[in-house]
C-alpha positions in Angstrom: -10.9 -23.3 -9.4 -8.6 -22.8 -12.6 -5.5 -25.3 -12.7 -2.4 -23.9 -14.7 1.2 -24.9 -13.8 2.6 -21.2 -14.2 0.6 -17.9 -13.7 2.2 -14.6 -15.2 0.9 -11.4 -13.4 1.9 -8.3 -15.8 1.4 -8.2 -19.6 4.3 -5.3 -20.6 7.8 -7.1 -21.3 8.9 -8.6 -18.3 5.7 -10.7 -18.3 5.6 -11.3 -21.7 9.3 -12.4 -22.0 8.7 -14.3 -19.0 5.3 -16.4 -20.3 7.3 -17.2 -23.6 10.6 -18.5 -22.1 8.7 -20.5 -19.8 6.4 -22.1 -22.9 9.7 -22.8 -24.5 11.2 -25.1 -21.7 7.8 -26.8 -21.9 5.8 -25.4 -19.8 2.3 -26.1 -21.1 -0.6 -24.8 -19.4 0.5 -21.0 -18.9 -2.1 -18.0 -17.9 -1.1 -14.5 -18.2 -3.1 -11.6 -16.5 -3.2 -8.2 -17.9 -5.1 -5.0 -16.1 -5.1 -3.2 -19.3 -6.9 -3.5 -22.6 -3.8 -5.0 -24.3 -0.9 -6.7 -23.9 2.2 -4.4 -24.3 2.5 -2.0 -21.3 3.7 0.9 -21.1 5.3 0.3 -24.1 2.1 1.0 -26.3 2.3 4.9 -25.2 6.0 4.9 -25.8 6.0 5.9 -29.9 9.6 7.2 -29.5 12.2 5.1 -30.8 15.2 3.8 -28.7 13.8 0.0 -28.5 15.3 -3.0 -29.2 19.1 -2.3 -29.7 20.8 -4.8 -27.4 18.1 -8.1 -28.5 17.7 -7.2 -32.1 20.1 -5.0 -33.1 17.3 -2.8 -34.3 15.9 0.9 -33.4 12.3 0.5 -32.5 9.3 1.9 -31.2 7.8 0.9 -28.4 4.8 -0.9 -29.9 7.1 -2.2 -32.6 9.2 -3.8 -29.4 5.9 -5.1 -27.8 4.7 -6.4 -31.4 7.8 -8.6 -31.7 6.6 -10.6 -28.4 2.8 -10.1 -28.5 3.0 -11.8 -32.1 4.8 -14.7 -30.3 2.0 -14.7 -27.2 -0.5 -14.9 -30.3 1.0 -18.0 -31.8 1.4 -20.1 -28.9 -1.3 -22.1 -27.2 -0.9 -19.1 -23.4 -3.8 -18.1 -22.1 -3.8 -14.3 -22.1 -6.9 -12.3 -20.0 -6.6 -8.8 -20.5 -8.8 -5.9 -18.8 -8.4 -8.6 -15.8 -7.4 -7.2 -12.3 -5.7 -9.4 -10.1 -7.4 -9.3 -6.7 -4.8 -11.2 -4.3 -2.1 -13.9 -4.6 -1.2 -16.1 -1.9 2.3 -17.7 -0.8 0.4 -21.3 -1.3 0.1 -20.3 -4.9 -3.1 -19.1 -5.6 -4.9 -16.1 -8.1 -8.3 -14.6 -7.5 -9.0 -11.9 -10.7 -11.5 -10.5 -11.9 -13.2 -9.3 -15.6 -16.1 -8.6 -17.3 -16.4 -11.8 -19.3 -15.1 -14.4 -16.6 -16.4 -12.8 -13.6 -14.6 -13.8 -10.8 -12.2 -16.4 -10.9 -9.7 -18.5 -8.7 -6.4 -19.7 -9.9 -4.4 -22.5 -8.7 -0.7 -22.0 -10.3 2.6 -24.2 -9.7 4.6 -21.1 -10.2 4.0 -17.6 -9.8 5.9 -15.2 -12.2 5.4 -11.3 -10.8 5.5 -8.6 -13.7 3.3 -6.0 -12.3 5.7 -3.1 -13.1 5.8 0.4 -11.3 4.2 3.7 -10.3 5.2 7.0 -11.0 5.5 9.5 -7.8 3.3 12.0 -7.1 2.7 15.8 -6.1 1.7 14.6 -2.9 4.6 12.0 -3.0 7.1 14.8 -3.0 4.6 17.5 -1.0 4.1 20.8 -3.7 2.8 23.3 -1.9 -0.8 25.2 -3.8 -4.3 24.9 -4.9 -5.1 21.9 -7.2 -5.7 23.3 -10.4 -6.3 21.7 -13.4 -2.5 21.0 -15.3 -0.5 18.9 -12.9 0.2 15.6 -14.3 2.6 12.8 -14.1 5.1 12.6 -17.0 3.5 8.6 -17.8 0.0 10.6 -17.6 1.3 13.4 -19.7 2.5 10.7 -22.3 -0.7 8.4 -22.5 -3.0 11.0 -23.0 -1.4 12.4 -25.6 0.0 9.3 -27.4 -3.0 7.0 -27.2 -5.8 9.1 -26.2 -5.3 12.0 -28.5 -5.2 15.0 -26.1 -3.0 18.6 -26.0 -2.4 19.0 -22.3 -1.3 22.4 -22.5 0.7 25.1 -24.4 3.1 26.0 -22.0 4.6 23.4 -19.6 7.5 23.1 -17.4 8.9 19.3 -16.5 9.7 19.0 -12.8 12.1 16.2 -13.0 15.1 14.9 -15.3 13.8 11.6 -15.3 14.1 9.7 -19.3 10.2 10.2 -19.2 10.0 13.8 -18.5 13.5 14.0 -21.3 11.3 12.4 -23.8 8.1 14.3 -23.2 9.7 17.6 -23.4 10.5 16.7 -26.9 7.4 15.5 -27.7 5.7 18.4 -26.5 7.7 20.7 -28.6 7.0 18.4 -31.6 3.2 18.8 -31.2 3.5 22.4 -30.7 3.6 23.4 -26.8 6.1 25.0 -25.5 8.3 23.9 -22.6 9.6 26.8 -20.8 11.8 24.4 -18.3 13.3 21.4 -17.5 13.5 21.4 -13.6 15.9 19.2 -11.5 17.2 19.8 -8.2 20.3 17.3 -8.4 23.6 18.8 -9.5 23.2 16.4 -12.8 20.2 14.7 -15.0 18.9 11.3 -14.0 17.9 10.6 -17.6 19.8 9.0 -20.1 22.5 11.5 -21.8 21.3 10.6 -25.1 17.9 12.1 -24.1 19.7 14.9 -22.5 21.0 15.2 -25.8 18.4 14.2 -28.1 15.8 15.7 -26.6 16.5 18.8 -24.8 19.4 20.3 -26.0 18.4 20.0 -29.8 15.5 21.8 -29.3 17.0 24.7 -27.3 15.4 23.3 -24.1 16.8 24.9 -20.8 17.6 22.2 -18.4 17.7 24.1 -15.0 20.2 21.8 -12.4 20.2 22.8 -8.4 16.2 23.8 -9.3 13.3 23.0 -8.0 9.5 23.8 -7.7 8.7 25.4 -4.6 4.4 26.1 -5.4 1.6 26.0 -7.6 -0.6 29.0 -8.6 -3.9 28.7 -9.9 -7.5 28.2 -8.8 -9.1 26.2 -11.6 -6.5 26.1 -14.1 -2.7 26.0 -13.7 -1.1 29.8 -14.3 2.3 29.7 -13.3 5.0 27.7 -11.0 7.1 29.2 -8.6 11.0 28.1 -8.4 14.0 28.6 -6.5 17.6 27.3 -6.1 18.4 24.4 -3.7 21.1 24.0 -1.3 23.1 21.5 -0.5 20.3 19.7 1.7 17.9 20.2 -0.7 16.2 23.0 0.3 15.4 26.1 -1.0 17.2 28.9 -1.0 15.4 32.2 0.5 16.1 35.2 -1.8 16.4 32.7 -5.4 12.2 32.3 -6.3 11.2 32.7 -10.1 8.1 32.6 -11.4 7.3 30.8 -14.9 4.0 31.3 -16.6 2.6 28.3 -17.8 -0.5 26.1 -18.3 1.0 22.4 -17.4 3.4 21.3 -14.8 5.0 17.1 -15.8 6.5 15.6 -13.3 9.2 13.1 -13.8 10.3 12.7 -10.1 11.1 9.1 -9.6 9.4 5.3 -10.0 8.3 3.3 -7.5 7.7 -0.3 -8.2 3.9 -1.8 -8.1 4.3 -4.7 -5.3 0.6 -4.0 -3.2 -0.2 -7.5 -4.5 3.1 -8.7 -3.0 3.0 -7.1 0.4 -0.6 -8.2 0.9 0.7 -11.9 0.5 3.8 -11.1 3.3 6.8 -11.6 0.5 9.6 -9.7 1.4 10.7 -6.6 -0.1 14.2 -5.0 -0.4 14.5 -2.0 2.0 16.9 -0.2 -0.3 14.6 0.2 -3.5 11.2 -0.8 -2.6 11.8 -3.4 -5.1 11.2 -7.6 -4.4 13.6 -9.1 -2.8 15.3 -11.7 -5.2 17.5 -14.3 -5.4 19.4 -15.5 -8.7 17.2 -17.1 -9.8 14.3 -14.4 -9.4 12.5 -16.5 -6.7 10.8 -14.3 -4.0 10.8 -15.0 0.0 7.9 -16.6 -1.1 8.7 -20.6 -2.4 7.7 -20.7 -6.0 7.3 -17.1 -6.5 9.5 -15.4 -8.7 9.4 -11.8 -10.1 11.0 -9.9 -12.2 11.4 -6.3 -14.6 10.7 -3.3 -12.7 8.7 -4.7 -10.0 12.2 -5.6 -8.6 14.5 -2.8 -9.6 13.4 0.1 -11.9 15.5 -0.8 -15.1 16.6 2.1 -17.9 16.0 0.0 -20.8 13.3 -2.2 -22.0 15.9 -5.0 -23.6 16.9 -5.3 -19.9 13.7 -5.9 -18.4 12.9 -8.6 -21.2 16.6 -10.2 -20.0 15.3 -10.6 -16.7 12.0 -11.6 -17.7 13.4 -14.5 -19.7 15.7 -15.3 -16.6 12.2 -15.4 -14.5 10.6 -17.8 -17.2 13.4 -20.3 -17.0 13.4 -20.6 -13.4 9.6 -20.8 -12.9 10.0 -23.6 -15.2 13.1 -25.1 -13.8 10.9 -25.4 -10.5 7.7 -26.3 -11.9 9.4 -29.9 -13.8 11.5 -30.5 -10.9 8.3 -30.6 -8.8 6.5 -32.7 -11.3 9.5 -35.0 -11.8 9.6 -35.7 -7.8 6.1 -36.3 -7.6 5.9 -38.3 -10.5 2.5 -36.6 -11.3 1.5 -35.5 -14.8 0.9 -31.4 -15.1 -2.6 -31.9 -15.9 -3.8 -33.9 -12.7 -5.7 -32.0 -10.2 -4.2 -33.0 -7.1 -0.1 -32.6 -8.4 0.4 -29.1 -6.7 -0.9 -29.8 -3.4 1.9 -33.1 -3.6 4.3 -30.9 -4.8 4.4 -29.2 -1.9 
């Protein structure tokens, strides 16, 4: 059994902001777990700029953004595991993981800080009718194969979704040649940011089809065309309205969902209304020293705002964690202070 007084689930901003803050009130003996190869995110497939305004009054890329805190993570004495998948947590406080080089491991944590971050919906989330060719990707998946692994995924696509995500890889697509026939969204107006409204669609003659939607797929082994149509006020299709558009890849940008399996298997409550963790002002879960924070709780438009929150997550992890240890009178390192902390 591993003893740390705070354990950070979630290496992309709100875990990172959140493992630094927490160091800084003087927390000493932090652990943060990352599924991915590096610490960052989703910010290392995010090479637009856009990052940064509101903490440092700078326009950055996303991996310049991550840099900024990674750097930090780099220079303090945290304990970072990446490629590590957290198995289960439990409302006592406790981490089982696993990776390559520590096998499995067991945890024991005064605090719990929850950074796991969200999910992008599905076709099956939002039930496309059609054959599964190849072609149909998420807007996230779109973005890291291209960005980081180096792939073309198509040379015609249309974007089902306004979604910043989708608004940001319509541009990109145009950039590295592809074409984007449409931008699809069946709301009356764009969920994305008007700047990439802006930025990205309308300064590269993109049509941005509103009251739209995709009604089915065609295609055997590779995507040939999608089928839309008009919606009504219900959102359903209207009969009479169908178009077909001739392409090789359909994005979708329909919606996030945050990541909280790890959560729910430990019986922490979530908030009906977004799917998100239900938090109090201080971040702190159902469960006693469990807080969470960034998009696990709410999806958030801006990466400065999820590192806010994060920060506000760190401080209060701490806040509990030297209250506890002042009450007890035990120092942090002493192997029985959680279970008389309790």
């Amino acid at each position: 059994m591993k003893r740390f007084e705070l354990a950070v689930i979630g290496g992309g901003p709100a875990g990172l902001a959140a493992a630094l803050e927490a160091r800084k009130r003087g927390i000493q003996r932090i652990i943060l777990l990352e599924r991915e190869r590096e610490l960052g995110g989703i910010l290392q497939q995010c090479v637009h700029s856009g990052f940064g305004l509101h903490l440092f009054n700078e326009e950055l890329t996303g991996p310049e953004y991550a840099e900024r805190f990674i750097e930090s993570i780099g220079q303090s004495d945290i304990v970072c595991k990446t490629d590590t998948t957290v198995l289960e947590i439990t409302d006592l406080r406790t981490v089982t993981a696993v990776n390559d080089t520590d096998g499995y491991m067991e945890i024991e944590a005064q605090a719990i800080v929850l950074a796991t971050g969200c999910r992008e919906r599905t076709r099956e989330a939002i039930g496309i009718p059609g054959d599964r060719p190849a072609g149909i990707l998420t807007a996230g998946s779109a973005q890291r194969f291209m960005n980081l692994e180096g792939y073309r995924i198509g040379k015609r696509a249309v974007i089902l979704g306004s979604g910043d995500v989708g608004l940001i890889m319509a541009r990109r697509l145009t950039l590295e040649g592809s074409e984007v026939a449409a931008v699809v969204e069946a709301m009356p107006a764009p969920s994305g940011l008007r700047r990439n409204v802006i930025q990205c669609l309308d300064d590269f003659g993109i049509p941005l089809l509103l009251g739209h939607t995709v009604t089915s797929v065609i295609g055997k082994n590779r995507l040939e065309g999608v089928r839309i149509a008009q919606v009504d006020s219900r959102m359903e299709p209207v009969a009479g309205t169908e178009t077909l558009i001739p392409c090789d890849a359909l994005l979708l940008s329909v919606g996030l969902i945050p990541e909280n399996e790890l959560a729910l298997q430990a019986g922490i409550a979530i908030n009906e209304d977004n799917q998100g963790l239900d938090v109090d002002e201080r971040m702190q879960t159902s469960a006693e020293g469990i807080f969470a924070c960034g998009n696990s709780v709410s999806i958030h438009s801006l990466a400065d705002y999820v590192t806010i929150q994060g920060r506000l997550a760190g401080r209060s992890a701490a806040s509990f964690i030297l209250d506890r240890q002042r009450r007890t009178g035990l120092d942090p390192d002493h192997p029985d202070r959680r279970h008389m902390a309790r």
